[in-house]
N, C-alpha and C positions, 0 to 999 in steps of 0.2 A: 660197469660201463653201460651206457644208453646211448642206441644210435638211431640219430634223430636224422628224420627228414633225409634220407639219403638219396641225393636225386639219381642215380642208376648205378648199380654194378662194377663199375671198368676195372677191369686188371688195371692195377699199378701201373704196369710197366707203361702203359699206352701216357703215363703222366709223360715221359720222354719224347711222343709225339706229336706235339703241337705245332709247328712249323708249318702246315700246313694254309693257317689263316696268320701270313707272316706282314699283316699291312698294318695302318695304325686302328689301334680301336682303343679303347679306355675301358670295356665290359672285362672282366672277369666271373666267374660261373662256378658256384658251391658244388662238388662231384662229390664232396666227402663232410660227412658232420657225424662227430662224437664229444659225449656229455661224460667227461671222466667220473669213475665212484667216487661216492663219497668217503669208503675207505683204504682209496688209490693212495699207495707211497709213494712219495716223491721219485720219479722217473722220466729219463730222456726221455726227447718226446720222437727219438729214432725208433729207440726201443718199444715203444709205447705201439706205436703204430705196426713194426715190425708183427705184433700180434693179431693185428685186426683187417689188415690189406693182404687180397689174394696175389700173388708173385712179387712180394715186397721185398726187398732185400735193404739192408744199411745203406748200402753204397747209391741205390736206387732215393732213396727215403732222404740221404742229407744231400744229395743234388736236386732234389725237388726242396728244400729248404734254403740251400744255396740261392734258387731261381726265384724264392719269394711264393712260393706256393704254399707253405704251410703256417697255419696260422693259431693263436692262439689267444681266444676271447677279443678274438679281430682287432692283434697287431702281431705281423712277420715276425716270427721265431729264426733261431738258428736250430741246428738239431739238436745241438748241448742242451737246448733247453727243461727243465723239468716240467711237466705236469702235475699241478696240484687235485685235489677233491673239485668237482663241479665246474672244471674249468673245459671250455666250450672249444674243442680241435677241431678244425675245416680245412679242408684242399681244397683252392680254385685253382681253374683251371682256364686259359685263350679261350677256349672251344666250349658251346653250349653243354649240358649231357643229353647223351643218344639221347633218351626217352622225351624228348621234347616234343612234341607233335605239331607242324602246321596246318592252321586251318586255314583256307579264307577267309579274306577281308577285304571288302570294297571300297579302298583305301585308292586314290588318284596314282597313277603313275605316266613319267614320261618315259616312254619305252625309245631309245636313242635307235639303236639294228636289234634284229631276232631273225634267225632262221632256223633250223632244223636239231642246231647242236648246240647255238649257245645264246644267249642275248645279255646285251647290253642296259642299264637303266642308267639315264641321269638323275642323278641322286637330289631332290631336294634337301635343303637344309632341315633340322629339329626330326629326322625318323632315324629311327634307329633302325637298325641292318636285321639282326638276329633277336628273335627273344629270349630272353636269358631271366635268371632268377628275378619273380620277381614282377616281371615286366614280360607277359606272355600274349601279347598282342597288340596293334595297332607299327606291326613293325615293317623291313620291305617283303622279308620273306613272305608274311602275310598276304600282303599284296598281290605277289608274284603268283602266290597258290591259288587267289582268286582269279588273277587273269586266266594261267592255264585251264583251271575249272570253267571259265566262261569260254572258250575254245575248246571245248571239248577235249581236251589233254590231261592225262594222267601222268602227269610230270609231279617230281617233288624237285623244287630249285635247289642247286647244290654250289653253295660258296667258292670260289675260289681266290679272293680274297675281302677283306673289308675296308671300311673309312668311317670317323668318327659320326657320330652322331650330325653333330652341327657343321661339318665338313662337305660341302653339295660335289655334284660331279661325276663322272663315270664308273660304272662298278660291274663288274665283268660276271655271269652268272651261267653256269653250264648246266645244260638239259640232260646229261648221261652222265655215268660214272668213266665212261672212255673221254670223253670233252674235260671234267674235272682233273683228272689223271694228266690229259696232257698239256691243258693250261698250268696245273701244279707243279709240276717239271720245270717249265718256264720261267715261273717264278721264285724257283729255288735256284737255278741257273744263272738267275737275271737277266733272262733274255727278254723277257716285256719290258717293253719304255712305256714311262710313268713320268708325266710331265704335269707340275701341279704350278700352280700360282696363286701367289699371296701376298698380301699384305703387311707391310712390315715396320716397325717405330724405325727412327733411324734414318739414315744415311749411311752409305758402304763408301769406303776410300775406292776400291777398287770395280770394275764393273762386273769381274765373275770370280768365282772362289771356291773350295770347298771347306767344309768343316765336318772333320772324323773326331769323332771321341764313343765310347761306348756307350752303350743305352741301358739304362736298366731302374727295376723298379725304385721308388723312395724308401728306405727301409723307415721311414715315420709316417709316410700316406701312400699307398698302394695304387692309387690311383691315378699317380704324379709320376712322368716319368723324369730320369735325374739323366746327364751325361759326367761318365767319369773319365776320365782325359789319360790314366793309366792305366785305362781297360783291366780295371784291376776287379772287377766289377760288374755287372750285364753284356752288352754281345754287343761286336764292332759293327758300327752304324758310319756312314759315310755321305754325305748329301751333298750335291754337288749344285752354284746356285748362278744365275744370271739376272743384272739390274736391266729389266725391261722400261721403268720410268724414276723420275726420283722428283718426289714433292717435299723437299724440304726436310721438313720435320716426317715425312713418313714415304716410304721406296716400294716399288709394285716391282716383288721380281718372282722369276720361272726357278722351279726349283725342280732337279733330275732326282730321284733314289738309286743309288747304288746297291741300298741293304732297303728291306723293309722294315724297320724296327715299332713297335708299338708309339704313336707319337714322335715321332722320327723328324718331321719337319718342324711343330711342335717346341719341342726340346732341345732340338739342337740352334733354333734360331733366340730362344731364348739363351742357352749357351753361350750364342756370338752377341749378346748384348743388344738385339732385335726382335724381341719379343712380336706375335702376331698381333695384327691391331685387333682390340677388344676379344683377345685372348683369357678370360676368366681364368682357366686355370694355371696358367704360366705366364700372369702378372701383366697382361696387354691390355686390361681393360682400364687402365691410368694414364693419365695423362704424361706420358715420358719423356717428349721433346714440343719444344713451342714455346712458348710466349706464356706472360703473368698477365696479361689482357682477359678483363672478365669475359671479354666477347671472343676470344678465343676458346676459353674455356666453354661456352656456350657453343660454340662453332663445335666442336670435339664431341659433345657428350648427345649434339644432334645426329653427327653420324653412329654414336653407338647406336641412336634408336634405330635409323635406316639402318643397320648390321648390327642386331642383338646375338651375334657370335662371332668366331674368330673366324677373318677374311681368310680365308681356305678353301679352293678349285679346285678339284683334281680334273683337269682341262685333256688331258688324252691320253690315250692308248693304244702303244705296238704291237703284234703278236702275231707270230705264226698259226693261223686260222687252223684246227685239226682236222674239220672235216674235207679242206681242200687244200692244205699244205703251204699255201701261201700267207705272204705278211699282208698282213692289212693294218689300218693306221685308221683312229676315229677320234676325233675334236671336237668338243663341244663347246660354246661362247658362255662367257659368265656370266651369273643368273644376278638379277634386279638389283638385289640388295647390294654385292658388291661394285656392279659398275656404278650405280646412283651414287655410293661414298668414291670411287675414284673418280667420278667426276667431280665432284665437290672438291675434293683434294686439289684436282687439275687444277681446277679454276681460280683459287685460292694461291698456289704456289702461282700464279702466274701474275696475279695483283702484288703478288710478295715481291718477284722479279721485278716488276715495273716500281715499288716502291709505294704500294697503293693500297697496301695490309690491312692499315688501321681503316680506312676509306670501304674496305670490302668485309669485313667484321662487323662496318656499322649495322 
């Protein structure tokens, strides 16, 4: 056996706590790589491992299989699996590995509040949160370590939760390990309100709604998250949602989290047959409801350009403050890209209303 590139240490067992960064993210992070021998006999790849991870047990080992964490020449195994000669085992994992180091980086940010214990960023679109395998700079964290560095602060930013890449919006970020500790509470509680808004193909019969089904990885693309409707399958997700406008062919609504599940908004509006507009990965970037008008179609593929990602705010946040005990409530207005496509939208639905479609496409 040869173990390659191992990015740090962890006990096993800490594979069980992840929950920690329970919001949506798409990154996953290699904590474990081994290059089985060449004269390995065929063996579970429970047992297999049971050999080579510190506080590993079975029971430990086919639950992080169960979760979609072990992999096998990078596609999710079960734990029955066997291990052949040269076949390439990895564990990812939510969570970067410890040994990551952030530098600064004099990367822009818009810093929303900051005080003593925690600060807020609104997120632009296209950066990524954390760096992870791979991809070890130009990220927010980076950012964040430059700013403190430029305040004279020996802060290292501490997650308390994430948002996708392409997903803008507020992002909650503690100065202390007491600040972390008790915004994570919080969030395991579900006592922070999370109000996000989005964009969505479709028309809803009803104005508000929810949609529960369980969240869990694609067992053919790891990267996809899937809902299974008999939670028979990844971890009960619950999104609760309100139609704030409706243009027609495409509906601007406020969506609550009940659960944080990876891709949770994501996934589950795709689920309900609403995919997010110019959603790449869960099939919003097609053309789903409209008209066979080439000028429609041209109309459509112009707001991709003005939103080259899925219309996704995450617009505010409730929280019991740790340093002073009380709730406080922060909102931020949506950033360029998606007001510019719902104003388009507006305007269009409302020539449709008068009956003046074809007249406003010219």
């Amino acid at each position: 056996m040869r173990k390659e590139k191992m990015q740090n240490d962890i006990p096993f067992n800490e594979i069980e706590n992840e929950e920690g960064f329970n919001d949506e993210t798409q990154e996953l992070y290699e904590h474990h790589r081994f290059v089985v021998d060449k004269g390995q006999t065929p063996l579970r790849i429970d047992k297999y491992l049971m050999n080579l991870l510190s506080n590993a047990t079975r029971n430990k080992i086919q639950k992080a299989a169960k979760d979609g964490k072990i992999l096998i020449n990078g596609k999710v195994v079960k734990s029955n699996q066997k291990v052949q000669p040269h076949d390439v085992v990895t564990i990812v994992l939510s969570y970067p590995p410890k040994e990551v180091e952030i530098f600064g980086q004099d990367i822009p940010l818009d810093i929303f509040y900051e005080d003593d214990d925690l600060l807020i960023v609104n997120k632009q679109p296209n950066m990524v949160v954390h760096p992870s395998y791979g991809n070890y700079s130009g990220t927010l964290l980076n950012a964040l370590k430059f700013h403190f560095e430029q305040n004279n602060l020996d802060i290292n930013p501490m997650m308390v939760h994430r948002i996708d890449k392409d997903t803008s919006g507020l992002l909650l970020i503690a100065k202390n390990e007491k600040t972390q500790t008790h915004l994570g509470k919080q969030f395991f509680d579900h006592t922070i309100d999370r109000k996000y808004q989005a964009l969505v193909w479709g028309d809803f019969d009803e104005d508000e709604g929810t949609i529960e089904g369980a969240i869990g990885r694609n067992p053919k693309n790891r990267k996809i998250m899937t809902v299974f409707p008999d939670n028979d399958y990844g971890k009960p997700a619950i999104t609760h949602y309100k139609v704030l406008e409706r243009f027609s062919y495409v509906t601007l609504v406020e969506c609550v989290l009940e659960t944080g599940r990876t891709h949770q908004i994501r996934a589950h509006m795709r689920y309900a047959k609403h995919p997010l507009f110019n959603d790449s990965t869960y099939g919003g970037d097609q053309i789903l409801k409209g008209t066979t008008f080439s000028k429609y179609k041209q109309f459509i593929h112009n707001c991709f350009s003005l939103l080259p990602r899925q219309a996704l705010h995450a617009k505010s946040l409730g929280f019991v403050h740790p340093g002073t005990g009380e709730r406080v409530h922060f909102e931020s207005e949506l950033p360029n890209d998606m007001q510019s496509v719902i104003e388009k939208w507006r305007v269009y639905a409302q020539h449709k209303l008068n009956g003046e479609e074809l007249l406003f496409l010219q």
